[in-house]
Every structure is written in C-alpha cells, then in structure tokens.
C-alpha positions as CSV (number, residue, x, y, z in Angstrom):
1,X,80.4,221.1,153.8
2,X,83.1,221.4,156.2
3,X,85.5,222.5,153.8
4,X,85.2,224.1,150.5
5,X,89.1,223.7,148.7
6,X,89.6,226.1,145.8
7,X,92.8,224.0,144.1
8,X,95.0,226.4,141.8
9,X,98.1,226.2,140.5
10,X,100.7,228.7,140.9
11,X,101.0,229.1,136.3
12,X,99.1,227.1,134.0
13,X,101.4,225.2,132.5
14,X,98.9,222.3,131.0
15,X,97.8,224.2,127.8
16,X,98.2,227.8,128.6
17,X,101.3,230.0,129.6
18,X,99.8,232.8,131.5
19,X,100.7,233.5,134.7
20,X,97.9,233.6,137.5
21,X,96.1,236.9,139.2
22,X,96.7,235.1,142.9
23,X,96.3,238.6,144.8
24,X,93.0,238.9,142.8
25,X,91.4,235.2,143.9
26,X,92.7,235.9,147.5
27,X,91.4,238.9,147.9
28,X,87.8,237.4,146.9
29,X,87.5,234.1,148.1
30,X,90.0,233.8,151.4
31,X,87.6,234.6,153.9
32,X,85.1,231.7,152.5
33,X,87.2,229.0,151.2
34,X,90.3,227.3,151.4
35,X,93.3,228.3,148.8
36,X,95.2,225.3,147.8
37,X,98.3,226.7,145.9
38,X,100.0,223.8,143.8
39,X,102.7,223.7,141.9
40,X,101.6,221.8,138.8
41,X,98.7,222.0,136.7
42,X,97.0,219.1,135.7
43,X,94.3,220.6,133.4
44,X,90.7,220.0,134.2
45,X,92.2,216.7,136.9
46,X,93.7,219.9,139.0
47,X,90.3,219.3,141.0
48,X,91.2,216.3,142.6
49,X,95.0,215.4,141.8
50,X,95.8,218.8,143.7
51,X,94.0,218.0,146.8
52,X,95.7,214.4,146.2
53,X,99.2,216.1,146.3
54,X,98.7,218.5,149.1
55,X,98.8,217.9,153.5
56,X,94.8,218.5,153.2
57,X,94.5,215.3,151.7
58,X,96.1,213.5,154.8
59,X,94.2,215.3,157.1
60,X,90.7,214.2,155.9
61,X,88.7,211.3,157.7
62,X,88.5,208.4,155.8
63,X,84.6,208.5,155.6
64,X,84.8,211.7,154.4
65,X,83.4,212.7,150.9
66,X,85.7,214.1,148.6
67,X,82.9,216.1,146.0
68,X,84.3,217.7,142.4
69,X,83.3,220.8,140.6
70,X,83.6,222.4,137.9
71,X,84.3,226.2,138.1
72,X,82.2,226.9,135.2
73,X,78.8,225.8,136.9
74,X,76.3,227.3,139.2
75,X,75.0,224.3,141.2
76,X,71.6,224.1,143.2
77,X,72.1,224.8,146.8
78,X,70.8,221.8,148.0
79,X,73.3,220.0,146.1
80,X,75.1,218.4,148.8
81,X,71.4,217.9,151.2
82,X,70.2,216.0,148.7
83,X,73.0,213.8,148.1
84,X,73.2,212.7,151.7
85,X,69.4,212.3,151.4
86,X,69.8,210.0,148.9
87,X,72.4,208.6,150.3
88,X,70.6,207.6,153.6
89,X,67.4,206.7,152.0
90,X,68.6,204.4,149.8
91,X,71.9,203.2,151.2
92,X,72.0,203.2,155.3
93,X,69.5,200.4,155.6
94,X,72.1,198.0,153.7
95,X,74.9,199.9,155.9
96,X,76.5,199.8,152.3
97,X,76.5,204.1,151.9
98,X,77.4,205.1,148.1
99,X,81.7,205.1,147.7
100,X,81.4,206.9,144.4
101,X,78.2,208.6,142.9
102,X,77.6,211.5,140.3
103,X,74.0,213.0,139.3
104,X,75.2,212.2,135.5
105,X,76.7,208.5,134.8
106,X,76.9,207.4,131.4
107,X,78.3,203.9,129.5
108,X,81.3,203.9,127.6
109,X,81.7,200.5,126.3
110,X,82.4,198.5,129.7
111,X,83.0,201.5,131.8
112,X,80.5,203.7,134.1
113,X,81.6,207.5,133.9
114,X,80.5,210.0,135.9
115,X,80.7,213.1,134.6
116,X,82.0,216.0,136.8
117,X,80.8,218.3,135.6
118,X,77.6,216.9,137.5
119,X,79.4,216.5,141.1
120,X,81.5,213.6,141.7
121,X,81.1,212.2,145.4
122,X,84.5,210.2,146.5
123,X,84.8,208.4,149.7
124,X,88.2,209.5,150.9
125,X,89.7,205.7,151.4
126,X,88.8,204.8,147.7
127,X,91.5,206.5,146.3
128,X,94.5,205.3,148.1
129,X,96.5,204.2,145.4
130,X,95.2,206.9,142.8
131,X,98.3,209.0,142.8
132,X,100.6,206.3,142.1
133,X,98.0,205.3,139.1
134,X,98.1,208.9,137.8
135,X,101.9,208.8,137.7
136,X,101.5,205.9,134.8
137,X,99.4,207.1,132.7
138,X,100.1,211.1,132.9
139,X,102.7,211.1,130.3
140,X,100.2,210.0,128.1
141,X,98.9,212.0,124.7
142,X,95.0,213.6,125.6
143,X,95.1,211.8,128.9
144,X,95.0,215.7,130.4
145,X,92.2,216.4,128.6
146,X,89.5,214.2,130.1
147,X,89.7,213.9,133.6
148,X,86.0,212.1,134.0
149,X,87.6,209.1,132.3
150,X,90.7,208.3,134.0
151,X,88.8,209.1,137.1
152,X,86.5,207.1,135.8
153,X,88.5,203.8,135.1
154,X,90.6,204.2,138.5
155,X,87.3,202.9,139.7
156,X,86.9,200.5,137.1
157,X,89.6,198.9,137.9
158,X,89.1,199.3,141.7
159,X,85.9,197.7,141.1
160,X,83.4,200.8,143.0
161,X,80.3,201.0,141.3
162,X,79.6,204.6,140.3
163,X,76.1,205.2,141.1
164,X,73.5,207.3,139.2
165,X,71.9,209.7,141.8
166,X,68.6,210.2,140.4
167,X,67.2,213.7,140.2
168,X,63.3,214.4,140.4
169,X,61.8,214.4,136.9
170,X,65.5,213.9,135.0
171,X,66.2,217.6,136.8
172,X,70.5,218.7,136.3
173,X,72.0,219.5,139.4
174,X,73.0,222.7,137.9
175,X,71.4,226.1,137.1
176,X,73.6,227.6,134.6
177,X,76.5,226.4,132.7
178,X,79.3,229.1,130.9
179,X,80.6,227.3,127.9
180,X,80.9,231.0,126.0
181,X,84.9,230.4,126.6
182,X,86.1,229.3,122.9
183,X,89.1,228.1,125.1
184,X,87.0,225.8,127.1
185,X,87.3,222.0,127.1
186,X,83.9,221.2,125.8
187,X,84.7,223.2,123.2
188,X,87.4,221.8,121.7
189,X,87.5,220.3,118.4
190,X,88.9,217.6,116.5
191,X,91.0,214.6,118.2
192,X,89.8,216.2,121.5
193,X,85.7,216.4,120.9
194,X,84.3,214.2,123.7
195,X,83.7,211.4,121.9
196,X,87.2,210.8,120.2
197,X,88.7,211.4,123.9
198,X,86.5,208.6,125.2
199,X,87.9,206.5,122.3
200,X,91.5,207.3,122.7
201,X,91.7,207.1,125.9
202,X,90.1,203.9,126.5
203,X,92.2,202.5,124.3
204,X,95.5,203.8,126.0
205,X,93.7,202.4,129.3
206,X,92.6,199.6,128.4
207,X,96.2,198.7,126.5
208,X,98.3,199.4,129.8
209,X,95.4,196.9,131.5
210,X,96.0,194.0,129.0
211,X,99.7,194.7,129.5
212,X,100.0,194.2,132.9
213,X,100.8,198.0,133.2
214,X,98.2,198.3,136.1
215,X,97.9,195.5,138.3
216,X,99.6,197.1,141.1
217,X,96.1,199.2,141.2
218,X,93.9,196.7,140.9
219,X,92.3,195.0,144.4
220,X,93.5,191.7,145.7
221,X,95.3,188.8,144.6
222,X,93.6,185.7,143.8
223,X,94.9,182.3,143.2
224,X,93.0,180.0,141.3
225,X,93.5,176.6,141.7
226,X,92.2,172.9,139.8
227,X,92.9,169.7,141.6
228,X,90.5,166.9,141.7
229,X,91.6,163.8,143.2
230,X,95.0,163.2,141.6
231,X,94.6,165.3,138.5
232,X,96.4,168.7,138.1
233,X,95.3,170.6,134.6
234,X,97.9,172.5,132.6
235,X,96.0,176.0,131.7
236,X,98.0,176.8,128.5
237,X,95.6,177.5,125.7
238,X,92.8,175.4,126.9
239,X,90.6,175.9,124.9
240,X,92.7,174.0,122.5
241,X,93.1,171.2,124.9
242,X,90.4,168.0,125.5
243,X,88.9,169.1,128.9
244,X,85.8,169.3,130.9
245,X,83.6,172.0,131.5
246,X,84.9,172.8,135.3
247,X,88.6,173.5,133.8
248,X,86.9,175.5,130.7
249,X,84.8,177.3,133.5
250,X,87.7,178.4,135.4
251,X,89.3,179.6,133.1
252,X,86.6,181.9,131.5
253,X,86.2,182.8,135.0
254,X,89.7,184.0,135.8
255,X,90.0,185.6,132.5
256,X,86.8,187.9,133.1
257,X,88.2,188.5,136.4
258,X,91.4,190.0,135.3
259,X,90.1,193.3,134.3
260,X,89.8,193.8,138.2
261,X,91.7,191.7,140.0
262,X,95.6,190.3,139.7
263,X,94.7,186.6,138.7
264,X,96.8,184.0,139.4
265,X,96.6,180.2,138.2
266,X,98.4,177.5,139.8
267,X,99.8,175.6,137.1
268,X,102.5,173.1,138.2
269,X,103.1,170.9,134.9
270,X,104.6,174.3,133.6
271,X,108.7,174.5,133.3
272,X,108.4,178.3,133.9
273,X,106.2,180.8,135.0
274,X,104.1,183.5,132.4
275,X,101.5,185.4,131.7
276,X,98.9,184.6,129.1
277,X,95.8,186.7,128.9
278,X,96.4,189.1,131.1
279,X,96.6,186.0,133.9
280,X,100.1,185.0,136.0
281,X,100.5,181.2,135.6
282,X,102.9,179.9,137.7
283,X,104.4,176.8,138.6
284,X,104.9,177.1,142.5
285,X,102.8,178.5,145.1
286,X,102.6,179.7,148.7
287,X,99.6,181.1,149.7
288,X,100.7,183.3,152.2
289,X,101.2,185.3,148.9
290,X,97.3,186.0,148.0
291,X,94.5,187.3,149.7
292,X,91.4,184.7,148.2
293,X,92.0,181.2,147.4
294,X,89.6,179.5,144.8
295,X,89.3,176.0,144.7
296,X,87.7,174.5,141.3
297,X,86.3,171.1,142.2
298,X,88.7,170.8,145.1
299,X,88.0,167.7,148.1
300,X,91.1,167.4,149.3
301,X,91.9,170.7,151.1
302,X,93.2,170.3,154.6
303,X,95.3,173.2,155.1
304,X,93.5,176.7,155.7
305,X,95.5,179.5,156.5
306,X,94.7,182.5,158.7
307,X,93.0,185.5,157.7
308,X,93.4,184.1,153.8
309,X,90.1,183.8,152.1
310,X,89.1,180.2,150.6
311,X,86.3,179.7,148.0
312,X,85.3,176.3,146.6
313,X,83.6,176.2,143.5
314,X,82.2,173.0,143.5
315,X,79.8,171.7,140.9
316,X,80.1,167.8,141.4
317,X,76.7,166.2,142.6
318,X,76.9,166.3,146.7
319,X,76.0,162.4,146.9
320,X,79.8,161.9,145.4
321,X,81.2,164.0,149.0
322,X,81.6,161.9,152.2
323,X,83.1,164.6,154.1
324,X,80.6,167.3,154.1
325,X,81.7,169.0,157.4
326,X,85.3,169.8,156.2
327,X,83.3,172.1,153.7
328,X,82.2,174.4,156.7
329,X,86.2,175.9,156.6
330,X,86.1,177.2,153.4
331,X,84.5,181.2,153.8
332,X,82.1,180.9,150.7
333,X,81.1,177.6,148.9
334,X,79.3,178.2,145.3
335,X,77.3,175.5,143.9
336,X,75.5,175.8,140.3
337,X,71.7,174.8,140.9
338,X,68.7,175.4,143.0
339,X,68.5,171.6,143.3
340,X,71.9,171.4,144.3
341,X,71.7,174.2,147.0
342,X,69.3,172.2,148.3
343,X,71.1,169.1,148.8
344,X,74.0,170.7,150.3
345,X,72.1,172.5,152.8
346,X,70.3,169.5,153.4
347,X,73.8,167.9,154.2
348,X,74.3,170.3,156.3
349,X,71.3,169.7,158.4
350,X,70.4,173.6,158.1
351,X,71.1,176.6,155.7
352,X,74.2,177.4,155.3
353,X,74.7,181.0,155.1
354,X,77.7,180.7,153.2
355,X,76.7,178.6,150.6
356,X,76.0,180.7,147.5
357,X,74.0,179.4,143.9
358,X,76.2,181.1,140.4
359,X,74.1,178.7,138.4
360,X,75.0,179.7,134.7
361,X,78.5,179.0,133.0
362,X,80.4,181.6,131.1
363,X,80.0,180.9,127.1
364,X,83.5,181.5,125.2
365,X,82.2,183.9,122.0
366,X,85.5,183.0,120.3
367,X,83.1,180.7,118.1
368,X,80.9,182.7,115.5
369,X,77.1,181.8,115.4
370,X,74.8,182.4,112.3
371,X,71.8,180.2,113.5
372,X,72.2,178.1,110.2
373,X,71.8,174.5,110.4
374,X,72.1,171.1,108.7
375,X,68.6,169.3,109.2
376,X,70.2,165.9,108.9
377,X,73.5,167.0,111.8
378,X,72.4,165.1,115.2
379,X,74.7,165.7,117.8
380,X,75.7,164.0,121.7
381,X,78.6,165.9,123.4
382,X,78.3,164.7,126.9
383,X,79.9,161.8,129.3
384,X,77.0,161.0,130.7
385,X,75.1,160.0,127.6
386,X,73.2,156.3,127.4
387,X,74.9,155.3,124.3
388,X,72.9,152.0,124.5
389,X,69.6,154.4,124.0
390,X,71.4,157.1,121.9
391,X,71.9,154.6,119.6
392,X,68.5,153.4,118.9
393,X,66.8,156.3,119.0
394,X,68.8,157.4,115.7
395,X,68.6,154.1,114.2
396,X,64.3,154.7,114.3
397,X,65.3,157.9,113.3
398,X,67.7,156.7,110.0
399,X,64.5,153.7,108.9
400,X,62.3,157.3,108.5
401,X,65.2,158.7,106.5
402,X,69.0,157.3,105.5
403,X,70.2,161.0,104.9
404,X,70.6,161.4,109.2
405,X,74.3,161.3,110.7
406,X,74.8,161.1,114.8
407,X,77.9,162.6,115.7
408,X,79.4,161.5,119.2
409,X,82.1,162.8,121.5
410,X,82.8,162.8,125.3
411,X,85.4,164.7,127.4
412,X,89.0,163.0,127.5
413,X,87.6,161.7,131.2
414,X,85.5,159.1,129.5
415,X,87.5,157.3,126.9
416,X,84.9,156.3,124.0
417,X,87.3,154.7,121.6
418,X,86.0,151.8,121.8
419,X,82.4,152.0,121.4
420,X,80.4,149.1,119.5
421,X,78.5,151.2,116.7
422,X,76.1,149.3,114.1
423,X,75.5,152.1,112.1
424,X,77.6,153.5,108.9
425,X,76.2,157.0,110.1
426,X,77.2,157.0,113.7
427,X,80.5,159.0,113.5
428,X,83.0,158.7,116.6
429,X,84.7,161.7,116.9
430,X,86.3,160.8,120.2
431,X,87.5,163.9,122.6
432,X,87.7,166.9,121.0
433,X,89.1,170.4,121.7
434,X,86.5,172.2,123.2
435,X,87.0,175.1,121.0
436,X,86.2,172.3,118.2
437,X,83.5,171.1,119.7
438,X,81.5,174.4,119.7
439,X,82.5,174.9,116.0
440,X,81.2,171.2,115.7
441,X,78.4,172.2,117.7
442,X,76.6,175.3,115.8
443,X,75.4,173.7,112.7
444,X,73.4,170.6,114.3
445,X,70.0,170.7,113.8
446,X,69.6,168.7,117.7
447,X,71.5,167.6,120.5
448,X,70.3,164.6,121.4
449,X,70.9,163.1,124.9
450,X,69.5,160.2,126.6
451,X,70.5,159.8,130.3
452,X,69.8,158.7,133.6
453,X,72.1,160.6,135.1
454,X,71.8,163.9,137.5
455,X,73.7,166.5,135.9
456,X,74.7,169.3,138.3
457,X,76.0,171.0,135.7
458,X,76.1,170.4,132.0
459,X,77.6,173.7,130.3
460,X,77.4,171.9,127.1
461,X,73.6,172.6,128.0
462,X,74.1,176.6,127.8
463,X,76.4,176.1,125.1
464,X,74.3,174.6,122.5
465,X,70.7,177.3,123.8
466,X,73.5,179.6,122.9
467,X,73.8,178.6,119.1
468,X,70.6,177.6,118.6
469,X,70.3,174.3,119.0
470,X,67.3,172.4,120.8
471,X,68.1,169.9,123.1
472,X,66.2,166.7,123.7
473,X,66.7,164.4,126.7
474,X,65.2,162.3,129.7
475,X,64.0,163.6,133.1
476,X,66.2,163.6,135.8
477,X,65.4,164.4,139.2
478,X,67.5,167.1,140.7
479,X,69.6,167.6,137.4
480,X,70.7,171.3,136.3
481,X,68.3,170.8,133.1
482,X,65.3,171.1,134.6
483,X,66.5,174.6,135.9
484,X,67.4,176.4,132.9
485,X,65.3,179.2,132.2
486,X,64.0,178.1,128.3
487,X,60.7,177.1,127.6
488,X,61.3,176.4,123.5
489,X,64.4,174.9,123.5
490,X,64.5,172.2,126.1
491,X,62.5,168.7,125.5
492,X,62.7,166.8,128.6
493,X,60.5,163.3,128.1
494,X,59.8,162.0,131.4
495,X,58.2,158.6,130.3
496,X,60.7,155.7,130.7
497,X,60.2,153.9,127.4
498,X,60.7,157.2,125.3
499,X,62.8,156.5,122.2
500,X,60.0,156.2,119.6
501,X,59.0,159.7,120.8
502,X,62.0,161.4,121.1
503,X,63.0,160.1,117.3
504,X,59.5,160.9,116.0
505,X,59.5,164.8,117.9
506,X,63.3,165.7,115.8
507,X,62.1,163.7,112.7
508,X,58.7,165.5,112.6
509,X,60.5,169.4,113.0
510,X,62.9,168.2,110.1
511,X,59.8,167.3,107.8
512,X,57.6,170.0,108.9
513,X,60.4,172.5,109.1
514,X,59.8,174.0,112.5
515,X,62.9,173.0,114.3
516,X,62.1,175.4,117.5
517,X,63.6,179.2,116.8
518,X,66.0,179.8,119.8
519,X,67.9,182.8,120.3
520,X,69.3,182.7,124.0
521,X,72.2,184.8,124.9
522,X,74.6,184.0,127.5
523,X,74.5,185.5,131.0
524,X,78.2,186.2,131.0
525,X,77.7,190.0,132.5
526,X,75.1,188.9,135.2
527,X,78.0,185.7,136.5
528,X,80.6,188.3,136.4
529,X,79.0,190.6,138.4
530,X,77.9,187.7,141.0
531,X,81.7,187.0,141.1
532,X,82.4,190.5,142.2
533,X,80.0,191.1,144.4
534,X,81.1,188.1,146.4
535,X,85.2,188.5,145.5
536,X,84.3,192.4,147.2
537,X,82.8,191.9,150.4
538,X,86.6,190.4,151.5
C-alpha cells in the first residue's frame, strides 16, 4: 500500500475511560506507519470516520482505495495482491473496477454488509457525503457499536453494490483472530449480540429513511412525470383511484425507487405540495431543479434541457407514434416487450443503442393471496376485451352449467356503463379501484379475454399469474402475451372461430378439477435492479 494509517484517538471516550499509552505505540510503529491522532473516539467506526475527519483524507486521489482493518486480526500477506487481482481480472474488461468490496458480504434483510472485519475496500470518491451522514445518525443508541452496518447502509443508500470477493475454496482472508478480550465487541452480550444490532439498527436506519431524514445522502433527483395527450393524473393514493396500468406502474416504480433516490412526482391538480411515501409531490416544476427526467407515456415533449437526463417510459404500441424521430432526444427510451423493441428499432431504421426492454410490471403485494378459488368466478379486467365474443363464450359456458357468473370491468378510459348484456349472470362492475380489482381478482377460477387487439403491455396479465389465476385468450401478433415466461398458465387459441373451445377448456378443468396449479412470483427485485442500473450510469 502506499500508506498504512494507524487512526487513534487521543482517550477512549466511546465505552472506556482510560487514557492511551501514545509514547508506547510511537515508539513501535512510527517508523512503519502513519499515526493519526484524533480527538474523538468513535468505537470500532474510528477506522474510517478518523481518516474522514483528518487532512489525510483530502490529500488522497480520488481512485484511491480506502481498505479497513481490524486490529485484532492477522491478515494474509497477499491480502491487498489479491484484491487488485481480482479486481483486474474480473472488473477492467468492463472498465467498471469494484467501488466497494469485502472478502465476507452477508444479507440483512434488503441490505449487503460487508463485514470488516474481512477488509473493506472503499474507493475514495464514494464517500463524499459520508461525514455529513454520520453526523445524523451518531447520536443514536448502539449506532457506535456496529460500524459494518451503518457503513453498510451509507452505500445502500448511495446505491454501490458491495461485492463478494471470492476466496479459493471459501478460504478467510485472515490467519488468526484474538477474540480472548471479554471487553471485545464480538463478545458482547445482550441488546448488543450481533444479531439484535443488525435488528436495531436497521430499524433506526431504515426509520430516518422513511422519514425523509436522509435524502440529502441519497444520489440524484428525479422527477417523475405522467402526461398523455391532455390528461394530467393526480398521484394521491392511487391505488384507491380508477386508473390504468401506466399510472399504477409509475407509481410502484417511484416508490421502489425512493429508498435510493429523492423522488419527485409532478402532480399539478394538487393545491399544495407533500410528501406521501417517502415521495415529494408537488404542484409546480422547473426542471433545472433535477438531474433525470422520466416521462411515463409522454408524446408531447419538446423542450430538453442541457446536461438534464430525459427517460421515456413508453409502453403504448409504436404504430400509435407518428413522430418517431423526436424520440432520438430523449437519453434512454424503455419499452416493455421483445416484440415491441423490435418495432421501434424497426422505426428507427437501425438499433437504437439507447433503447432499452424492462418488460415485467411491478405487482403491489398490498393484496393477500391464498390460491383459493371459486370454480364458478369468471373474470375480464381489460379495455381491450371483445365483449361481443366474451359474451358468448360464457353464455356456452352457463347452457353446460347455470351456477357460472362473468364479472366485467375496464379502466375509467373506456366507459362500459352502457354495455348491452343478455345474461342475468353477467355482472358490470364498471371501473374499479385498482386495489379492488386485485382483491376482486384473487378468487376467480379464470380470466377470460377475447381480443384482437396487440397489447404492449397488459399488467393485468402479471397480475392475475401472480394470484393464481389462468388466463385464456386469442393470439395476437406482436402482443406482450405471447412473451411472458409461463408455460401452465397462459392459453392462447390461435384458431379464429374459438369460442366453443375456449368455453369447453374452463368448463372441462371445473368438472375434472384440474384448473392448472400456478404459483408465479413477481419479478419486482429483478425491475428494480434494471432501474438502477440504468438510473446509475448518469
């Protein structure tokens, strides 16, 4: 290394009183390593919060790796070789070189820790703003006594990845470890073993997070914002509100975000700004204020502003855009399916680099599932459904038995208030919340839905896989459907004149009772992390 910084402080004044043998550590390490004399002692964080605090801090290089100790282990001397081994072998080709890494990372809930007493390697410019994030939560009861974890979170928040560096044949990176010391940390019992620290201190993290305590730390501001043609939503609670999946999407989005980012929705219907969520809502914007833009369904964008970020998340089916080219100014476009990437790059007359697929929608898990049914519940929750066809389908359906009921509903977009129904068990339930919806939703024995239409996205799709529910339907060309990744639970009939088989395929798994078993689980984490990954790179 080209520096080896013993911090100390001049009394321990964390959980001891004692003063400190200074001429004795001088006299033995001077000549090898750098004394850093502080003033405070921050208990086992003195590692790195007194290098923080001190002018050697400001004199480092900002690709510089910061590496913590603990001065209770004998560590391998090729520590640090093999790091920057590792580091190069699996990192230079991607010119993406590791910002944090330990040889031991563990899972706490949400939350990578990497343990120091197995190294922690630090790039120098990742912890600009740690200092000022230590000064909120210090005053904190057992903060002080687990330094891995508020480390830990910094870059949880932060959003750097923590990687695992992998040891031959699960070696440790250390050859001897002194916990004889009754005083020692690890030792401790009580509220401060390990694993109630972990506990108590996420929760006092995690708290100051949802409160807004922290968003001066977190990267980046990001505006969201929902116009589509003339229509401006109103966020507020809306999952109690009678909306589409792109506003639902959104919003799942942005509140997933928050952990990481400051989140901001546009939401000019509001009389006042406020936070809900964890999210700023407010009611007037410039966007000279954020750093990424992120349009939900937006076609009407003409203004870009310099070095500001735009992102279009744009799920509509391409044939509805005339101006394709206008497109080409925003830095990232994100469309939902393969078959969708296709058209647009076919629009484009070439690939478009920028152009990016984050085909699966977040599912709210506000809604309980069992996987219990009613085998006589059919279901139709979309705007694009053939009502024409839905309805005869169930009327073949209700001649093999009276006891089925078809229950129909459409966003607030498509008004179906006024639908001619022949049948005493076709029920018209209108628009409904969407939160009602999915409660309406888990007990159906099918969701039925006969269509000619190509549905670029259809979350409804996810959302019923989700609970359980088999989905029967027409082929499409170039619709999301034929994309999602479940063999049992979608029934696509590709035969025009269908309706005698779809009725007879739901009719015969009701008599037979082998209603296909689905147990899908929503790819929430994997979207997230697509979202970061792209929301990073900026």
């Amino acid at each position: 290394p080209n520096k080896i910084i013993l911090n100390i402080p001049k009394k321990y004044n964390f959980r001891f009183t004692t003063e400190i043998n200074l001429d004795k550590i001088l006299k033995k390490y001077s000549n090898n390593i750098t004394i850093n004399l502080i003033e405070n002692d921050y208990g086992p964080g003195t590692k790195l919060l007194g290098l923080i605090n001190s002018k050697i801090f400001n004199l480092l290089d900002n690709n510089s790796y910061i590496v913590l100790v603990d001065d209770d282990m004998i560590y391998k001397k090729n520590m640090l070789e093999y790091f920057n081994n590792y580091n190069n072998k699996y990192y230079k080709n991607n010119n993406d070189y590791i910002n944090i890494g330990s040889f031991y990372v563990y899972k706490f809930k949400d939350i990578n820790i990497g343990q120091g007493a197995d190294g922690l390697f630090i790039k120098y410019n990742k912890l600009g703003k740690f200092n000022d994030y230590y000064n909120i939560i210090k005053n904190f009861k057992y903060i002080n006594f687990h330094d891995d974890f508020y480390i830990s979170y910094y870059f949880y928040l932060k959003q750097y990845k923590i990687i695992h560096i992998l040891l031959p044949n699960k070696q440790l990176i250390y050859d001897k470890i002194d916990n004889n010391d009754k005083f020692g940390l690890v030792n401790l019992d009580s509220d401060y073993k390990r694993g109630s620290l972990n506990n108590k201190l996420y929760d006092i993290l995690n708290s100051l997070n949802l409160d807004n305590k922290l968003k001066e730390i977190k990267n980046r501001k990001i505006l969201f914002i929902y116009q589509n043609k003339d229509k401006t939503i109103n966020f507020n609670t809306i999952l109690n509100e009678i909306n589409g999946a792109s506003e639902n999407v959104m919003f799942f989005l942005a509140k997933n975000l928050v952990h990481h980012f400051n989140i901001y929705i546009y939401d000019p219907k509001s009389n006042t700004n406020y936070i809900q969520n964890n999210i700023n809502f407010i009611n007037s914007i410039n966007e000279k204020d954020y750093d990424i833009i992120i349009d939900s369904r937006d076609t009407k964008r003409n203004n870009f502003i310099k070095d500001k970020k735009y992102i279009v998340h744009h799920h509509d089916h391409i044939e509805h855009l005339n101006n394709i080219n206008k497109f080409k100014k925003f830095n990232d476009i994100i469309t939902i399916s393969n078959s969708q990437y296709n058209l647009w790059n076919k629009k484009f007359n070439y690939k478009y680099q920028n152009l990016h697929i984050i085909n699966n929608p977040f599912l709210d898990e506000n809604i309980h599932r069992d996987y219990k049914y009613n085998k006589f519940k059919i279901v139709s929750f979309a705007s694009k459904t053939k009502f024409d066809k839905l309805f005869n389908i169930f009327n073949i359906i209700y001649k093999l038995d009276n006891r089925y009921k078809l229950y129909i509903t459409s966003p607030n977009y498509r008004d179906i208030s006024n639908l001619k129904i022949n049948n005493k068990n076709i029920v018209n339930l209108n628009s409904l919340k969407h939160a009602d919806m999915l409660n309406f939703l888990k007990d159906s024995f099918v969701f039925l839905y006969p269509t000619n239409f190509c549905e670029s996205y259809g979350c409804v799709f996810d959302e019923c896989l989700y609970y359980g529910v088999p989905i029967v339907t027409d082929y499409v060309k170039d619709s999301r459907i034929n994309e999602i990744d479940n063999e049992t639970g979608i029934y696509i009939f590709k035969n025009k004149n269908n309706d005698y088989d779809m009725a007879n395929l739901i009719h015969s798994w009701n008599i037979n009772n082998n209603r296909p078993i689905i147990r899908w689980n929503h790819n929430n984490e994997q979207i997230l992390n697509q979202w970061i990954k792209l929301l990073n790179k900026y």
